[in-house]
MARVEXKOL-605482 format. One line per 8 residues: number of its first residue (from 1); their letters; for each residue x, y, z of C-alpha. Coordinates in steps of 0.5 Angstrom, whole numbers, plus 500, padded with zeros to 3 digits. Each point is the difference from the previous one (the first is absolute). Layout:
NUM = A = X,Y,Z ~ ...;
This chain:
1 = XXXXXXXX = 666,328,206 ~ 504,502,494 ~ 497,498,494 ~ 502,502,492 ~ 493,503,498 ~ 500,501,492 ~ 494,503,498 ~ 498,506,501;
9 = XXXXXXXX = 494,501,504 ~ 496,502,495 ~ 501,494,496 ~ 494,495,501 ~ 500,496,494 ~ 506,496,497 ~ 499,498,493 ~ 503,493,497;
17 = XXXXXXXX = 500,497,494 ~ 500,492,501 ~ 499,495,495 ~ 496,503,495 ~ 496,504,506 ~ 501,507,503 ~ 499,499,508 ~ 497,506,504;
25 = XXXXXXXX = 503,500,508 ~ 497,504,505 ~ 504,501,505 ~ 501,506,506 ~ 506,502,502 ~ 498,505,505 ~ 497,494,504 ~ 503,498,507;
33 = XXXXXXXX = 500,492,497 ~ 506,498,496 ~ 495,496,496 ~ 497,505,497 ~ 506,502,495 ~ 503,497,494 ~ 507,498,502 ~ 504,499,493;
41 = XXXXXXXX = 502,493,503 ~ 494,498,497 ~ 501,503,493 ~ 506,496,500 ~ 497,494,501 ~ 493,500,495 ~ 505,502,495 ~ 505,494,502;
49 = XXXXXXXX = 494,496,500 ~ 499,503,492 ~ 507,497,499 ~ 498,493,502 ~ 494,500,496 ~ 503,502,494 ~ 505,496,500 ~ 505,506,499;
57 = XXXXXXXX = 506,498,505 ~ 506,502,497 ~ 508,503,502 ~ 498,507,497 ~ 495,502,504 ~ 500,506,496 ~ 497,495,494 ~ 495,497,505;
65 = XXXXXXXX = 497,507,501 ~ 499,501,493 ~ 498,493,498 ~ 494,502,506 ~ 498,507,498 ~ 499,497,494 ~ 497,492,501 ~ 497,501,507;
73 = XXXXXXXX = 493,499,496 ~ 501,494,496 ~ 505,495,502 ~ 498,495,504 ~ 506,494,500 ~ 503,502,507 ~ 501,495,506 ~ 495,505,504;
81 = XXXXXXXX = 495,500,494 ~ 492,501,501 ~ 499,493,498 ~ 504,497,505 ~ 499,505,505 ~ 491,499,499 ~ 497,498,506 ~ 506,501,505;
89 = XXXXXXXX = 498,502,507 ~ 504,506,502 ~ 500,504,506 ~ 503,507,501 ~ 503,501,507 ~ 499,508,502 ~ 498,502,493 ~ 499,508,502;
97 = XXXXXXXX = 497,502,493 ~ 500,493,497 ~ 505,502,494 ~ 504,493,500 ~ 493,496,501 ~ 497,502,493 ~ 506,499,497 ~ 499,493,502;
105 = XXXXXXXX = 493,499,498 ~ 500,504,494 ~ 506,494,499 ~ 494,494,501 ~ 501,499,508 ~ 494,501,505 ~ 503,504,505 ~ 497,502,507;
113 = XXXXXXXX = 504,507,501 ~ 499,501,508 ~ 503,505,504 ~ 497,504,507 ~ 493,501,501 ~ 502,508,500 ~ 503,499,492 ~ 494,497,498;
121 = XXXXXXXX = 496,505,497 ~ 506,502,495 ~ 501,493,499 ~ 494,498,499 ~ 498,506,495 ~ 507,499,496 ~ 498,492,499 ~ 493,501,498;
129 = XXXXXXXX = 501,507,495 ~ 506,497,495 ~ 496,494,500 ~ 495,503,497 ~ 503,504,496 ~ 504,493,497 ~ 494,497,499 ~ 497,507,497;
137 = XXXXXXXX = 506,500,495 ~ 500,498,493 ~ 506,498,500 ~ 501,492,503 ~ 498,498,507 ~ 499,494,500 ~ 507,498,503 ~ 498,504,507;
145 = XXXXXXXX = 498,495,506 ~ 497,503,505 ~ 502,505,506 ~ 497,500,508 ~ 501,503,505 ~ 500,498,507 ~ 503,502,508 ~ 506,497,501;
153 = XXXXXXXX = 505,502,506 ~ 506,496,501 ~ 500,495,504 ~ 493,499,502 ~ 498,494,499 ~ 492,501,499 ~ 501,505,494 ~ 506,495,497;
161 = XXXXXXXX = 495,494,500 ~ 494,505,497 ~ 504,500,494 ~ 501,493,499 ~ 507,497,499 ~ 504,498,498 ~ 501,505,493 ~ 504,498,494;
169 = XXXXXXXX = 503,507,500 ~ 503,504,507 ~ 500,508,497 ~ 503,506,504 ~ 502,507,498 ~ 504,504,505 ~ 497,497,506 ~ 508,500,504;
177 = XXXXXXXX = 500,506,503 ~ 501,499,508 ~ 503,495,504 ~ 494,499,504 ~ 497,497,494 ~ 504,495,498 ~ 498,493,504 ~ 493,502,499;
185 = XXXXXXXX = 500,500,493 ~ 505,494,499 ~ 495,496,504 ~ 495,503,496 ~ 503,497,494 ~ 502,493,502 ~ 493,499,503 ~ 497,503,493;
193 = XXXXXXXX = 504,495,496 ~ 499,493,498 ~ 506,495,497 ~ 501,504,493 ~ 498,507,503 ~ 505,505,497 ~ 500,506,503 ~ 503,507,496;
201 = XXXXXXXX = 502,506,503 ~ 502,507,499 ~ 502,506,504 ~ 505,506,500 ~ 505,500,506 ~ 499,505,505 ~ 505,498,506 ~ 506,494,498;
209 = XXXXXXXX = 498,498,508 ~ 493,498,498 ~ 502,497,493 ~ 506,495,503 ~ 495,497,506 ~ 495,499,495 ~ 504,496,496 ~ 503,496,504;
217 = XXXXXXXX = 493,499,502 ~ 498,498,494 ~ 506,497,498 ~ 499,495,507 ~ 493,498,497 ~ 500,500,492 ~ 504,499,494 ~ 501,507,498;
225 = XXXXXXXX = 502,503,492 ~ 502,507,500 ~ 496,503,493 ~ 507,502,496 ~ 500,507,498 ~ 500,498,493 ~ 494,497,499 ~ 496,505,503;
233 = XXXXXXXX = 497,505,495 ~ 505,506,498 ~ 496,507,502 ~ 497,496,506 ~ 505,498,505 ~ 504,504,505 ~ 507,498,504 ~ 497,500,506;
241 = XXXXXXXX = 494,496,498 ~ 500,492,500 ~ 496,494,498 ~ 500,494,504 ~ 496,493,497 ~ 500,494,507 ~ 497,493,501 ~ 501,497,507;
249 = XXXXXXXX = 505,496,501 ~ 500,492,499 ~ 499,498,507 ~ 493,504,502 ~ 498,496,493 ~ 496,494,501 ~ 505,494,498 ~ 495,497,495;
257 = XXXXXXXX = 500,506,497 ~ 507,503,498 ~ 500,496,493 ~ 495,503,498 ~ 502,508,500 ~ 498,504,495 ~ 505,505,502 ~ 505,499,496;
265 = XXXXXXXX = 498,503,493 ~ 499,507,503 ~ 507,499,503 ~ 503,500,495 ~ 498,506,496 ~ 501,505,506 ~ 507,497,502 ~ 506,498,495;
273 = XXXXXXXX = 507,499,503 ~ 502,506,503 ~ 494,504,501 ~ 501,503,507 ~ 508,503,498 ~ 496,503,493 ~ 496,504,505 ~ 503,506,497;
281 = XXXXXXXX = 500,498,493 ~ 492,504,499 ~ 502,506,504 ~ 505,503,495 ~ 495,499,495 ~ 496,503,504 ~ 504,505,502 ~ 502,502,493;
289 = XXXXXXXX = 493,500,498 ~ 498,505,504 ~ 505,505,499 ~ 498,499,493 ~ 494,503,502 ~ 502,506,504 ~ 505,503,494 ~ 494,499,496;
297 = XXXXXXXX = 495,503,506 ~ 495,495,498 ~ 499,497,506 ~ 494,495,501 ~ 496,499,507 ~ 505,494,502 ~ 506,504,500 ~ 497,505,503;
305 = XXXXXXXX = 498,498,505 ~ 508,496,501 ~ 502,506,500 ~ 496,503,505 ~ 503,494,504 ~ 507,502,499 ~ 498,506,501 ~ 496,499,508;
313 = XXXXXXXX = 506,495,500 ~ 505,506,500 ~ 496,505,505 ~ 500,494,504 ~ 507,498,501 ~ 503,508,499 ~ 503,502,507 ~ 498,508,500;
């Protein structure tokens, strides 16, 4: 299979700043399993959640970036902030190396990060060294939730009720990958959620025929948001990388219920008027910020790693 690989295969350590903490992912990209690499689809959604803690969405995503380089640590007036996040249960679906999950912790949520039992023992040494790293650190921890970890194959009915749903939070990072995986992993949604379940998802389109089913599937069955470019994090969003926010569909919600959907608040941070047609308004600040970088030649681990994927794109599609 043909898969964009970023890091090099000496990388075994990605290194994030998150709210006021430095997180440390071990990863090995020179595994067999996909789920043991960092893919940038997960960056991108940890420093979007960032942007929602924060409060800081605006139209300028060049103004979100410096207002969150410079007041991740501090502010805490945003719609996804530690206080009302304390306490929600949030389960990771296919997490690999657990980046997405303890960014949901480190915001307040108790989160059970699952993935194939042959991914576990990464996950699993991720989840528990930040942790204690966060709980070691001088600076304040006392917002972190808690993180676990546990099997879960999509579709299997006796992992799905080990984890005890329904879950307040669905999180998935690069979890559409082969067309194979789709109705499992749909089934696996509906069946962890409950009434007033929202599931949040990311990933980078690799083929246009698995995306188009995929989101007719979803479509069918869920009220579904795209994230719109410009409230994304300005350095930590790509073209081809896209975030989705979904609730079931009113006719799977008991009656008695639907009136009492705690949904909406979230909707409305995530998707103005014209959200789906500014998809592209973040990609030309993204754009422009990286040929910044490269007249300048101070490129960061991000955009290096963008250009590596440009680059194995070019290889890839050039017809010698």
């Amino acid at each position: 299979m043909d898969y964009d690989r970023l890091n090099s295969p000496s990388t075994s350590m990605i290194s994030l700043e998150l709210l006021g903490h430095r997180l440390h992912i071990a990863q090995d990209p020179n595994s067999k399993h996909l789920g043991t690499t960092v893919w940038d689809a997960s960056m991108v959604f940890v420093k979007f959640l960032v942007i929602f803690a924060l409060g800081l969405l605006s139209s300028s995503p060049l103004r979100v970036d410096s207002l969150t380089q410079t007041n991740e640590k501090n502010s805490r007036k945003g719609r996804f902030c530690p206080s009302k996040l304390k306490g929600k249960r949030v389960i990771e679906l296919g997490a690999g190396c657990g980046l997405a999950g303890l960014g949901m912790a480190l915001l307040g949520c108790d989160v059970v990060t699952t993935d194939q039992v042959e991914v576990l023992p990464l996950l699993m040494r991720n989840a528990e060294r930040n942790k204690s790293w966060i709980s070691q650190s001088n600076s304040d921890s006392g917002s972190f939730g808690s993180i676990t970890v546990a099997e879960l194959d999509w579709g299997n009915k006796n992992h799905i009720k080990a984890v005890d749903p329904p879950f307040d939070y669905i999180i998935g990072t690069d979890v559409v990958y082969s067309e194979h995986l789709l109705q499992p992993l749909m089934e696996t949604i509906i069946a962890l959620s409950g009434p007033k379940t929202k599931t949040m998802l990311g990933y980078e389109i690799r083929s246009i025929t698995v995306h188009e089913q995929m989101m007719q599937m979803w479509k069918s069955n869920f009220n579904v948001k795209t994230v719109s470019k410009s409230k994304m994090d300005a350095k930590y969003q790509h073209p081809s990388i896209h975030l989705y926010m979904m609730d079931l569909k009113a006719p799977l919600i008991p009656e008695a219920e639907v009136s009492d959907n705690g949904n909406n608040d979230e909707e409305e941070v995530v998707s103005d008027p014209g959200d789906d047609e500014d998809l592209g308004a973040g990609s030309e600040h993204c754009t422009s910020s990286n040929s910044a970088g490269a007249k300048t030649g101070n490129l960061d681990d991000w955009e290096i790693r963008r250009y590596g994927a440009m680059a194995a794109r070019l290889v890839r599609d050039v017809k010698l």
